[in-house]
N, C-alpha and C positions, 0 to 999 in steps of 0.2 A: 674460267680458266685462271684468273687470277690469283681467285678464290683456294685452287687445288695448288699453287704455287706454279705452274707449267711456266716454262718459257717458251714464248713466242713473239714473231715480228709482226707489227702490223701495217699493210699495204692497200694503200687507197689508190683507186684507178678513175677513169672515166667510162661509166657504164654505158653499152647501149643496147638496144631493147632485141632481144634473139641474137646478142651476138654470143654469148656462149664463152668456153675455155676459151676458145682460139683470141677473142677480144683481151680476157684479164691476161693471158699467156703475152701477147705481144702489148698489151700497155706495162706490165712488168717487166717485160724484156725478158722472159722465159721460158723453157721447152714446156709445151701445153702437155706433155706427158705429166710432170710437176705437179699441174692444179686439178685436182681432186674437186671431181662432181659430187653433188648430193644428193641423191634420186630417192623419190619417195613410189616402193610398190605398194599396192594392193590388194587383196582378196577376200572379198565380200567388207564387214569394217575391222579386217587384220590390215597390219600396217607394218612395212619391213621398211630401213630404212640403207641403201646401198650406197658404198663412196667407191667412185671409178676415176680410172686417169681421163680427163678429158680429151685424151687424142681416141678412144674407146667406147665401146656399147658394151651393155649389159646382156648376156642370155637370158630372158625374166624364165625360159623353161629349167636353165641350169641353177638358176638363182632358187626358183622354187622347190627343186627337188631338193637340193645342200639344206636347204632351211625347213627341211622337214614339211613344209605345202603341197597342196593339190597342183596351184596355179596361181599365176601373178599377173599382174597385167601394171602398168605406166598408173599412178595414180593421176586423177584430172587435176587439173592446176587448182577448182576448188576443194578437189581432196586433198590436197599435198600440202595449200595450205593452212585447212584445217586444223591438218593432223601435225604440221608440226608450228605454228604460230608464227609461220615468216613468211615473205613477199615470195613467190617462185622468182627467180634470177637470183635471193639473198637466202635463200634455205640450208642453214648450216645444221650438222647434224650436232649443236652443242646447246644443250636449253633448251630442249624443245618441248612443245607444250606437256607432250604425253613421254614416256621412256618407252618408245618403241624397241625391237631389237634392231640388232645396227650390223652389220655385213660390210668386209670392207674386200675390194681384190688382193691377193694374195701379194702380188707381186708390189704393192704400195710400200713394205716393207722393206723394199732393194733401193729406196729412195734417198740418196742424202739426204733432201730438204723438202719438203711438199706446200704448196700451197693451199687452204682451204678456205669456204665460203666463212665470214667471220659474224651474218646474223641482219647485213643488209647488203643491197645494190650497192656493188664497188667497192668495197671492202672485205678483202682477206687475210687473213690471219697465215702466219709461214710460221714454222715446227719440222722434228726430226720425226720419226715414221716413229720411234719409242716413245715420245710424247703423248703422239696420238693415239696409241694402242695403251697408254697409263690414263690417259682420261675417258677416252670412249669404251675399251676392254671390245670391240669389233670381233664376231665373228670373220676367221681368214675364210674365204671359198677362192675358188676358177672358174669365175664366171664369163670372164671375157670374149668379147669379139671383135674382129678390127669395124673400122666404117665401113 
C-alpha cells in the first residue's frame, strides 16, 4: 500500500480468538458495518477471495453464480490459509500469496471510511471505499445476507 502511494490509517486493537468484527468494531469504537471481512471461498483449488461488512454473511450460492462458478463453499481455515499466506483472524486481501480474484459487496462503496484486515491479528488498516477499489480493482456483486 505504500508502495502504490494509497493513503491509509493504521489501527491496532486487542485481538481475541473468534471474536470477529464485532471485537475490532468496538475496540475502535466503530459501527461493525465499517470493518470489512476477508473471506476466502472455494472450489475444488479455485480460489475467490470475498470482502463483506462484518455486521453481514455472504450468499457463497449468489457469490458463485456473479463470479461465473458452479459452486463455493467457506474455505477450511487450512485452505484460506494456504491460499492467501496469513493467519485466519489477520487474512487481508493485500499481498496475498497467489492474485486470486477478489469480489467486494456492492454497497462497500456507500462507505465514508472502511476498516480493513491490515495482514495480522489486531491490526487494520482504515481507507476511503476509492482507495480500496484503486489498489484491489474488486469485482462489485450483491451477495449479501443479514445474520
Amino acid at each position: 500500500m505504500r508502495s502504490a502511494g494509497a493513503e491509509f490509517s493504521e489501527h491496532l486493537y486487542q485481538y481475541e480468538e473468534h471474536g470477529g468484527t464485532a471485537v475490532s468494531a468496538r475496540e475502535l469504537g466503530v459501527d461493525e458495518h465499517q470493518v470489512i471481512k476477508t473471506l476466502m471461498f472455494c472450489e475444488g483449488p479455485k480460489v475467490v477471495v470475498m470482502l463483506m461488512h462484518g455486521d453481514l454473511q455472504v450468499s457463497a450460492r449468489e457469490l458463485a453464480r456473479q463470479a461465473g462458478l458452479r459452486g463455493l463453499e467457506p474455505c477450511s481455515r487450512e485452505q484460506a490459509e494456504k491460499a492467501s499466506g496469513y493467519q485466519v483472524g489477520g487474512i487481508s486481501p493485500f499481498a496475498q500469496r497467489k492474485s486470486w480474484p477478489i469480489y467486494a459487496e456492492k454497497s462497500i462503496q456507500q462507505l465514508p471510511y472502511l476498516y480493513i484486515n491490515g495482514g495480522k491479528r489486531g491490526f487494520l488498516v482504515g481507507m476511503n471505499p476509492a482507495t480500496l477499489e484503486r489498489l484491489l480493482k474488486p469485482g462489485w456483486v450483491e451477495v449479501k445476507r443479514e445474520k
